[in-house]
Backbone atoms as SQL, in Angstrom:
CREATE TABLE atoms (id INTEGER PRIMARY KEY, chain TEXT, resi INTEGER, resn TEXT, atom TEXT, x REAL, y REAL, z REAL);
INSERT INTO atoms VALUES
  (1, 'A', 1, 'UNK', 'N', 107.964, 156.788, 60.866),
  (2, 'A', 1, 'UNK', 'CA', 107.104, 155.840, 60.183),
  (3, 'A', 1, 'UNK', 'C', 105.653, 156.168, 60.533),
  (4, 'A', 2, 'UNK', 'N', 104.623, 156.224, 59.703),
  (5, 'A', 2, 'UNK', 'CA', 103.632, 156.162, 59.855),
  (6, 'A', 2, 'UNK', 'C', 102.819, 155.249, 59.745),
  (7, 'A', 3, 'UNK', 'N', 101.512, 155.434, 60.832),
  (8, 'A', 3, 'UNK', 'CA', 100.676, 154.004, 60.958),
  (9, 'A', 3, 'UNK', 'C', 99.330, 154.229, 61.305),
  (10, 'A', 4, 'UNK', 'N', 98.493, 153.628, 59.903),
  (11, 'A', 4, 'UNK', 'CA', 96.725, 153.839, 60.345),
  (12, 'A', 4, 'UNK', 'C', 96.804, 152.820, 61.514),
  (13, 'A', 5, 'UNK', 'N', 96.072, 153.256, 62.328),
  (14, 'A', 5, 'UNK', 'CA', 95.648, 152.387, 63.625),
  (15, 'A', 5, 'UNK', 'C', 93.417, 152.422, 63.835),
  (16, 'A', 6, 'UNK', 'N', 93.189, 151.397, 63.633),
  (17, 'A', 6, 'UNK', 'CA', 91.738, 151.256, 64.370),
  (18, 'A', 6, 'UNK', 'C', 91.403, 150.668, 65.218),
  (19, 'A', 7, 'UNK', 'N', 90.992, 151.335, 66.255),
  (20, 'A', 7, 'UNK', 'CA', 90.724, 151.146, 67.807),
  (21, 'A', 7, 'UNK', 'C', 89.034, 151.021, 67.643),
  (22, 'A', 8, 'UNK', 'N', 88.894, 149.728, 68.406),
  (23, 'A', 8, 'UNK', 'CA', 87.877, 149.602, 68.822),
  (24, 'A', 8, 'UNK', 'C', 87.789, 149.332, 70.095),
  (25, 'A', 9, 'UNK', 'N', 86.761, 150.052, 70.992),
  (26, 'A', 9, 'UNK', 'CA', 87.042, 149.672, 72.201),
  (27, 'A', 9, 'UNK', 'C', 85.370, 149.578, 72.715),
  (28, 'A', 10, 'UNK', 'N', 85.660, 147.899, 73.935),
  (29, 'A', 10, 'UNK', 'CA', 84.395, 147.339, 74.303),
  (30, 'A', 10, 'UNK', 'C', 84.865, 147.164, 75.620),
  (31, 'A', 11, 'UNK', 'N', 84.125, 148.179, 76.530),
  (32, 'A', 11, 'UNK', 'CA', 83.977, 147.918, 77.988),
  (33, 'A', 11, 'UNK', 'C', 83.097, 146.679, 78.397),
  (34, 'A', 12, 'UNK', 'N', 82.983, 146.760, 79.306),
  (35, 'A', 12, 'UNK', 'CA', 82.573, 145.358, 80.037),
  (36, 'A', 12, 'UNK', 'C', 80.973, 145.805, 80.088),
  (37, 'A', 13, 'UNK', 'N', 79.825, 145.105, 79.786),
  (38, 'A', 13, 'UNK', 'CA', 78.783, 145.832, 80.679),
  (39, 'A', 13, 'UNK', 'C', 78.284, 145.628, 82.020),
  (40, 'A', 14, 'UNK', 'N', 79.342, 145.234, 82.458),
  (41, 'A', 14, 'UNK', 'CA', 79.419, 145.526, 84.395),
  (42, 'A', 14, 'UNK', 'C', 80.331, 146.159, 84.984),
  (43, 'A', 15, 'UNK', 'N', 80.845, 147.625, 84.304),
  (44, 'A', 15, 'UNK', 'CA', 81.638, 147.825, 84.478),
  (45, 'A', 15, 'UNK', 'C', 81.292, 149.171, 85.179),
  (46, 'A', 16, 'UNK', 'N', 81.511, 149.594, 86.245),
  (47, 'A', 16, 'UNK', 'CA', 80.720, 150.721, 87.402),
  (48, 'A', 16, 'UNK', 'C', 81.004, 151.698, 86.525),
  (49, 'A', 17, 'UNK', 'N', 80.104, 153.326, 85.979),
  (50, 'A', 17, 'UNK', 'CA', 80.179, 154.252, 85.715),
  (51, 'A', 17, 'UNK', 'C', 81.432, 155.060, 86.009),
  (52, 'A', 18, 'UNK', 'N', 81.306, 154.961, 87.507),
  (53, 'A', 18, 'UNK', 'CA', 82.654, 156.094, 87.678),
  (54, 'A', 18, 'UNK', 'C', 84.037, 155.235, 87.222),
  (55, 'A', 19, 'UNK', 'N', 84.157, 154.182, 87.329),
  (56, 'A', 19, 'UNK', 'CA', 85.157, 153.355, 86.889),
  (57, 'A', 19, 'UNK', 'C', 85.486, 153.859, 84.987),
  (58, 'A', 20, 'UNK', 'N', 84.384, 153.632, 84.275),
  (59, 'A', 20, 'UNK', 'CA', 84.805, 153.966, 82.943),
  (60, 'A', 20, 'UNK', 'C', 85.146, 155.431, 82.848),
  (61, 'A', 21, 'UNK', 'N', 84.533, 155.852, 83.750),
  (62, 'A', 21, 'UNK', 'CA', 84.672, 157.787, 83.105),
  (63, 'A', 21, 'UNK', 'C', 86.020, 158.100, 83.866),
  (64, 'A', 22, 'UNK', 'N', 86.510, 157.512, 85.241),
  (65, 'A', 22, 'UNK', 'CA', 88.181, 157.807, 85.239),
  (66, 'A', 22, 'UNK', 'C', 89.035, 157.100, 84.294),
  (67, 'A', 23, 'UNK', 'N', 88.591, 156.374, 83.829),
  (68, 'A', 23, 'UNK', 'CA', 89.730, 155.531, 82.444),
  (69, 'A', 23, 'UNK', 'C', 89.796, 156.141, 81.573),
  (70, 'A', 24, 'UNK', 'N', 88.186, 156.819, 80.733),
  (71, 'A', 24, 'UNK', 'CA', 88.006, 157.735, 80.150),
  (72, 'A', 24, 'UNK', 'C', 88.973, 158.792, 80.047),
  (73, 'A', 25, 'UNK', 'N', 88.801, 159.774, 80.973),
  (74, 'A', 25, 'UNK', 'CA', 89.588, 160.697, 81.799),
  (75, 'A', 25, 'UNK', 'C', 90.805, 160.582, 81.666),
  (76, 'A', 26, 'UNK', 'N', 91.727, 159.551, 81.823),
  (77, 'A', 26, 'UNK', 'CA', 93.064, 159.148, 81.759),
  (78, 'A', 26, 'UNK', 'C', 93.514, 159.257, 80.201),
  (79, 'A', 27, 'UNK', 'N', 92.394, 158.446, 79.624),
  (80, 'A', 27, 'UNK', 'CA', 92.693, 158.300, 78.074),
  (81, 'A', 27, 'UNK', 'C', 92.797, 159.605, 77.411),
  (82, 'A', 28, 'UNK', 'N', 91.773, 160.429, 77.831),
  (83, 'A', 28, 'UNK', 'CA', 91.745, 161.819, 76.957),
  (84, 'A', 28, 'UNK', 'C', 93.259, 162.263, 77.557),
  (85, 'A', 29, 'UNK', 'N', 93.334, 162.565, 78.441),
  (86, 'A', 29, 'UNK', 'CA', 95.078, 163.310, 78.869),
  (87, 'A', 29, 'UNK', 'C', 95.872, 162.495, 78.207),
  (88, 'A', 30, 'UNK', 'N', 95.916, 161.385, 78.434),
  (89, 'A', 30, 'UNK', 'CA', 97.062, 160.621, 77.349),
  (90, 'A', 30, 'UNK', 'C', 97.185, 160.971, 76.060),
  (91, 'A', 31, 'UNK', 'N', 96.028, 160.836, 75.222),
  (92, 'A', 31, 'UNK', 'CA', 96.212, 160.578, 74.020),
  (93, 'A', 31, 'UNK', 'C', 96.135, 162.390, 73.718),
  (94, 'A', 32, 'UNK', 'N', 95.792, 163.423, 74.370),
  (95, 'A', 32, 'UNK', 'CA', 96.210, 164.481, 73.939),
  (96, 'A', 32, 'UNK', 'C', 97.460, 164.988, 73.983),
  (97, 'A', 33, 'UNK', 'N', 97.941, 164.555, 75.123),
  (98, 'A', 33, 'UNK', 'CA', 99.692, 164.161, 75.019),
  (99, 'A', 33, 'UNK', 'C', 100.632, 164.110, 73.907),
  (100, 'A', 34, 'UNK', 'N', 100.218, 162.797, 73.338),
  (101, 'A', 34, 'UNK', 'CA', 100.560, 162.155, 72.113),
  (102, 'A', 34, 'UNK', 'C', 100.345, 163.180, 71.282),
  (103, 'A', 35, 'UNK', 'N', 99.322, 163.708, 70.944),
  (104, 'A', 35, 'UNK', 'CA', 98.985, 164.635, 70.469),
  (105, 'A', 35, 'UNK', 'C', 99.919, 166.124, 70.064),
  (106, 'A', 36, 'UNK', 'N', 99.968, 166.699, 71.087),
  (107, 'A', 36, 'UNK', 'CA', 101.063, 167.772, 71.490),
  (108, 'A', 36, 'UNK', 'C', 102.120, 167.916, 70.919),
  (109, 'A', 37, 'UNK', 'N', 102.698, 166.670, 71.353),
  (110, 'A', 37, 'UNK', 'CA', 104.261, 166.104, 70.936),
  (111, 'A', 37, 'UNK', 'C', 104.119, 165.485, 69.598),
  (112, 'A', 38, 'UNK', 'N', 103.298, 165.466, 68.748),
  (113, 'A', 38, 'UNK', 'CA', 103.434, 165.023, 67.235),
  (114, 'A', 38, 'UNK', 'C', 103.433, 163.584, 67.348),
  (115, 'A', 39, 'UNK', 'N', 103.230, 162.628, 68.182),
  (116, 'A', 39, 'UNK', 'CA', 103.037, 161.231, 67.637),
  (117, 'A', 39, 'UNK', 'C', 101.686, 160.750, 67.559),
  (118, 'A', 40, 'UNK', 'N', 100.710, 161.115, 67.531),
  (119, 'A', 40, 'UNK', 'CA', 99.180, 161.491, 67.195),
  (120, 'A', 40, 'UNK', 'C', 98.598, 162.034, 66.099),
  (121, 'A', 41, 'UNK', 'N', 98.739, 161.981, 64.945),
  (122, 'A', 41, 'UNK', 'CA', 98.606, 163.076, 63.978),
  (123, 'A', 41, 'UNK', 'C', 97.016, 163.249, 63.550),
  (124, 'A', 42, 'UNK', 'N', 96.668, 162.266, 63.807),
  (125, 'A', 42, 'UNK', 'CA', 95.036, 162.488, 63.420),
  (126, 'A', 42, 'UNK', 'C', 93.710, 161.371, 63.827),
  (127, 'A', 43, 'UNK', 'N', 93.232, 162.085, 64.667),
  (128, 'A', 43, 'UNK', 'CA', 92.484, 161.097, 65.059),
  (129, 'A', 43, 'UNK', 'C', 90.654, 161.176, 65.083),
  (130, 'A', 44, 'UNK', 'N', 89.703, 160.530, 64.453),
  (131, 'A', 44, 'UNK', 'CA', 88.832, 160.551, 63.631),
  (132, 'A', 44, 'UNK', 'C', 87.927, 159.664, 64.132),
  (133, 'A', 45, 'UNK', 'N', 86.420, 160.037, 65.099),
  (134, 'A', 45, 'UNK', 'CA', 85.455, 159.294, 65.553),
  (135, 'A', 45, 'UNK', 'C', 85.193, 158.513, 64.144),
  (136, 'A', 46, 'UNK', 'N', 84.458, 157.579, 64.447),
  (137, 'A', 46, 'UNK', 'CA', 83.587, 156.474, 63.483),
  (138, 'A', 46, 'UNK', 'C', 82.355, 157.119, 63.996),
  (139, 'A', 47, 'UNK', 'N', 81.719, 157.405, 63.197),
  (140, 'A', 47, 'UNK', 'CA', 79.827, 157.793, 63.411),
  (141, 'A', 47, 'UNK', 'C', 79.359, 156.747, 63.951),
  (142, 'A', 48, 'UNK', 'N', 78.578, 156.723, 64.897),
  (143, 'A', 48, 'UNK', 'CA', 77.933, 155.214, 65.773),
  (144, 'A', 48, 'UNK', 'C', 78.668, 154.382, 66.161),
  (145, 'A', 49, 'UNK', 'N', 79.763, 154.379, 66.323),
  (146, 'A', 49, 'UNK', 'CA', 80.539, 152.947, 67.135),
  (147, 'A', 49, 'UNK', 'C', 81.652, 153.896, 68.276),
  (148, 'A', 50, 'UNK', 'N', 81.859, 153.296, 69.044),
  (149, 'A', 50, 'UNK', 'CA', 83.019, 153.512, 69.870),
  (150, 'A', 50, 'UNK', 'C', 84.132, 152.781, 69.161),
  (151, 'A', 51, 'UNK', 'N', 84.728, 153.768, 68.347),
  (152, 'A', 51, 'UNK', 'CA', 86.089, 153.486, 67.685),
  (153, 'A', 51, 'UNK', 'C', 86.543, 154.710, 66.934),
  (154, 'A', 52, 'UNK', 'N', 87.838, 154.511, 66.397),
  (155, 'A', 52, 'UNK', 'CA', 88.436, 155.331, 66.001),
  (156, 'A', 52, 'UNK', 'C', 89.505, 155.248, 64.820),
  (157, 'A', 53, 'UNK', 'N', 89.618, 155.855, 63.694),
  (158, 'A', 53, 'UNK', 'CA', 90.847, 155.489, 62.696),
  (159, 'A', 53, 'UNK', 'C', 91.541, 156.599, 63.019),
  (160, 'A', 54, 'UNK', 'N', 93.028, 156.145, 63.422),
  (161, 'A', 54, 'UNK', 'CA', 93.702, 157.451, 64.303),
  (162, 'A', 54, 'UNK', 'C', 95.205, 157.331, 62.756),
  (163, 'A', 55, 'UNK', 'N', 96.016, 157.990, 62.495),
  (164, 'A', 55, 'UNK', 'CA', 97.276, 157.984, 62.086),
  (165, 'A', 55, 'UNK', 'C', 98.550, 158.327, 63.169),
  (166, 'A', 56, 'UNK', 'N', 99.733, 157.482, 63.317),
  (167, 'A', 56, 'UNK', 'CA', 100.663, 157.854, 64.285),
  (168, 'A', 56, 'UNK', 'C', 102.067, 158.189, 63.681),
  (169, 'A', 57, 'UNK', 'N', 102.482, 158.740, 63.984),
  (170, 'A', 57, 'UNK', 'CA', 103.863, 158.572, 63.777),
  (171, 'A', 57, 'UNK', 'C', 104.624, 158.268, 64.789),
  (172, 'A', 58, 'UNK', 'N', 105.261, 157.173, 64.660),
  (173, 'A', 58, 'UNK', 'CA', 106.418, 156.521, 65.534),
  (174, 'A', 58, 'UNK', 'C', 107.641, 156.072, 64.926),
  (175, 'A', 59, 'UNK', 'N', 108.751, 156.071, 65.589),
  (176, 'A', 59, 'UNK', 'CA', 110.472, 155.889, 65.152),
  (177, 'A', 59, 'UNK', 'C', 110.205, 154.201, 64.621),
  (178, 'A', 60, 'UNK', 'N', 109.280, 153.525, 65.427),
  (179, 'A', 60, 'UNK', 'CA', 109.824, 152.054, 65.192),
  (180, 'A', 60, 'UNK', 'C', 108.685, 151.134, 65.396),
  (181, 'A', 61, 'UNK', 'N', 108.130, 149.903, 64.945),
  (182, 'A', 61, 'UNK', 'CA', 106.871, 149.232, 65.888),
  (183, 'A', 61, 'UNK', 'C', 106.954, 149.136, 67.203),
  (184, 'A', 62, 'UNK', 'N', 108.346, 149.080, 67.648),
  (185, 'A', 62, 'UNK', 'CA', 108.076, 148.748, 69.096),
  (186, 'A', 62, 'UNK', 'C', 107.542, 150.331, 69.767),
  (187, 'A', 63, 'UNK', 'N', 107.840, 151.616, 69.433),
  (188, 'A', 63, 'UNK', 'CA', 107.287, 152.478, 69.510),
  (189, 'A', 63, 'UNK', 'C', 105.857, 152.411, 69.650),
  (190, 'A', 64, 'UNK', 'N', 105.764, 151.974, 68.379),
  (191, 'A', 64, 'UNK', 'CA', 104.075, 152.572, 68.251),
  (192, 'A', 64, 'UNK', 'C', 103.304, 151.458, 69.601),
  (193, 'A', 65, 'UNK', 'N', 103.677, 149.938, 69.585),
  (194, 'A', 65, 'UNK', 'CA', 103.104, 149.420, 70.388),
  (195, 'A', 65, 'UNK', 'C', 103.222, 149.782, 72.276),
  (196, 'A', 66, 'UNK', 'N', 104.736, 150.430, 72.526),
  (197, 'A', 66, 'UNK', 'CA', 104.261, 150.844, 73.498),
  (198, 'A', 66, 'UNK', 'C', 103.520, 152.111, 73.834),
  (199, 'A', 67, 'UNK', 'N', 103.411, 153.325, 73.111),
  (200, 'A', 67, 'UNK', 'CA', 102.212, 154.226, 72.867),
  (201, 'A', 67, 'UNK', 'C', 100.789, 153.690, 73.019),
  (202, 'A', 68, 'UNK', 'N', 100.709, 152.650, 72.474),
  (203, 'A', 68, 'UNK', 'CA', 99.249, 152.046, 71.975),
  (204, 'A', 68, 'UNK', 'C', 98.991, 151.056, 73.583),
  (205, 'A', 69, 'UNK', 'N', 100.084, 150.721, 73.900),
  (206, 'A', 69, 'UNK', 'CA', 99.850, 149.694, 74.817),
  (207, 'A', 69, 'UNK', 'C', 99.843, 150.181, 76.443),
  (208, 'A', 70, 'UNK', 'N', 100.140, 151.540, 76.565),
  (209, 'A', 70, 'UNK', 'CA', 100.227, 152.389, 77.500),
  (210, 'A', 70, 'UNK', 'C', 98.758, 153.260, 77.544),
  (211, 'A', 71, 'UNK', 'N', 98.004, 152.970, 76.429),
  (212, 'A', 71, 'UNK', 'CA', 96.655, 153.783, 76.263),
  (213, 'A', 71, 'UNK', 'C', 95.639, 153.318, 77.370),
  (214, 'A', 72, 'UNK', 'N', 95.129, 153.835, 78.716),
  (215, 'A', 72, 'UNK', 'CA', 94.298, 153.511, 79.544),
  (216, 'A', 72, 'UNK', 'C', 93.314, 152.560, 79.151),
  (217, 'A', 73, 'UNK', 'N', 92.721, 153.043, 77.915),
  (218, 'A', 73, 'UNK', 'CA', 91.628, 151.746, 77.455),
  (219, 'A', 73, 'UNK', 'C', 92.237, 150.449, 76.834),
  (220, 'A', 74, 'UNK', 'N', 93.346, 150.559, 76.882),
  (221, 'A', 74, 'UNK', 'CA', 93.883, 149.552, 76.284),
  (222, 'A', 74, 'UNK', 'C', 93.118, 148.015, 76.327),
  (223, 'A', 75, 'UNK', 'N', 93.652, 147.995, 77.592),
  (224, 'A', 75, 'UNK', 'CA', 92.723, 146.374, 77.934),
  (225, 'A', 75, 'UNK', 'C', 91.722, 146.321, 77.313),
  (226, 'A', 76, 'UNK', 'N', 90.616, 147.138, 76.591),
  (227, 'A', 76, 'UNK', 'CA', 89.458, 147.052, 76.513),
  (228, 'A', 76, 'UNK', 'C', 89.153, 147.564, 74.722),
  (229, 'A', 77, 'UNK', 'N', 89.888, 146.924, 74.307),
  (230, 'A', 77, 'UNK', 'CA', 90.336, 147.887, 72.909),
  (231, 'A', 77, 'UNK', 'C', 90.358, 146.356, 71.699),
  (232, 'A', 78, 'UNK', 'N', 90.171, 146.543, 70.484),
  (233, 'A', 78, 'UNK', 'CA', 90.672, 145.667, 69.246),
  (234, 'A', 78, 'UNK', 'C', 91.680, 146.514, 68.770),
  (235, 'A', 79, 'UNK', 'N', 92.540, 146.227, 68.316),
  (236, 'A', 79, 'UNK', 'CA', 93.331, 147.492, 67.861),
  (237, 'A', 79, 'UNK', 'C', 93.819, 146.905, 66.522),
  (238, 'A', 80, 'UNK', 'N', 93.573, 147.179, 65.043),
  (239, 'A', 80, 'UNK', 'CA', 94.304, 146.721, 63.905),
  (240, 'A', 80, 'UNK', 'C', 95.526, 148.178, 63.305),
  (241, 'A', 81, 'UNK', 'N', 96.555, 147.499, 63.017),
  (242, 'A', 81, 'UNK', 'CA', 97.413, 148.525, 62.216),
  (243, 'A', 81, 'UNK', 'C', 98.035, 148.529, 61.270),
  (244, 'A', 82, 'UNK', 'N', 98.334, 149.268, 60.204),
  (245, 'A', 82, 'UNK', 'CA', 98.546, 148.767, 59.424),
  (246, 'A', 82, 'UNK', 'C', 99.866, 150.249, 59.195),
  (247, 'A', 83, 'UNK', 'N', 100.732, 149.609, 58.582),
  (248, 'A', 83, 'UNK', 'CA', 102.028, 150.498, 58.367),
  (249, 'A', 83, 'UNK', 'C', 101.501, 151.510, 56.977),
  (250, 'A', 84, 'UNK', 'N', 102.157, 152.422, 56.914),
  (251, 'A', 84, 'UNK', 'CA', 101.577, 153.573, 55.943),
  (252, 'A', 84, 'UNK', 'C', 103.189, 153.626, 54.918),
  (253, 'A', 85, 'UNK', 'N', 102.934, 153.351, 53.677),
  (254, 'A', 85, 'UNK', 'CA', 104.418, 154.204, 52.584),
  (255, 'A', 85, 'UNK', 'C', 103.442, 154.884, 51.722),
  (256, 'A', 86, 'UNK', 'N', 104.707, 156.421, 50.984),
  (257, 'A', 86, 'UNK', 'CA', 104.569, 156.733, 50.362),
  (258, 'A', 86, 'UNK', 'C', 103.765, 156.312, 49.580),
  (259, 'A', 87, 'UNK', 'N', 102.871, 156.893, 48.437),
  (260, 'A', 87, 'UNK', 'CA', 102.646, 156.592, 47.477),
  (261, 'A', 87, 'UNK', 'C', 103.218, 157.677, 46.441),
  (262, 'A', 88, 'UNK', 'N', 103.191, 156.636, 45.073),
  (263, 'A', 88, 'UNK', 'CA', 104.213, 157.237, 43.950),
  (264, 'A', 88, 'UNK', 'C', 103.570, 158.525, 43.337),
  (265, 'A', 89, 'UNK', 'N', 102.341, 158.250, 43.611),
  (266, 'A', 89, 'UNK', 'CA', 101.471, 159.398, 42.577),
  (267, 'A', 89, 'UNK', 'C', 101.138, 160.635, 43.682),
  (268, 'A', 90, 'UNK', 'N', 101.609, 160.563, 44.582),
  (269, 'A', 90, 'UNK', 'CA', 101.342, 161.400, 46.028),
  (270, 'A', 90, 'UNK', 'C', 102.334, 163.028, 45.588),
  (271, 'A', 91, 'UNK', 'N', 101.541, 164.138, 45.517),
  (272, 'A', 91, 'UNK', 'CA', 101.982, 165.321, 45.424),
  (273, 'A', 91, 'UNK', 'C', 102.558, 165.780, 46.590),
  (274, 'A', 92, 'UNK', 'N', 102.551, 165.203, 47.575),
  (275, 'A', 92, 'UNK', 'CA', 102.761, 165.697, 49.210),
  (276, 'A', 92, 'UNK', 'C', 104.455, 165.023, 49.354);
């Protein structure tokens, strides 16, 4: 199943430097992970915001939410998703 996901993510602004850049840090290895292994398929800065419109593929929601919910920034995240079907007129 596939799923647009948009992540927005808002740190604290008291939140110590080295503190965000090891979460940081965590997040990039994670989500390149995901990546690797095909449940990541595309993932796409927003120009000026800290966010992201990513596509996933996962077996099931509870999938995708523990992927999503295992993401280091999590805590610190909006996250909307929305399930992906076919479309009829789709050559792919």
């Amino acid at each position: 199943m596939l799923f647009h996901v948009h992540m927005v993510v808002e740190l604290p602004n008291d939140m110590p430097a080295d503190t965000a850049a090891e979460i940081k840090e965590r997040e990039k290895a994670y989500s390149q992970d995901l990546q690797r292994r095909g449940k990541w398929l595309h993932l796409w800065r927003i120009a000026g915001e800290y966010a992201n419109y990513s596509v996933f593929d996962a077996e099931s929601n509870d999938e995708l939410h523990q992927m999503l919910s295992a993401l280091p920034l999590f805590p610190y995240m909006r996250v909307r998703v929305v399930p992906l079907a076919r479309h009829p007129s789709s050559l792919a």
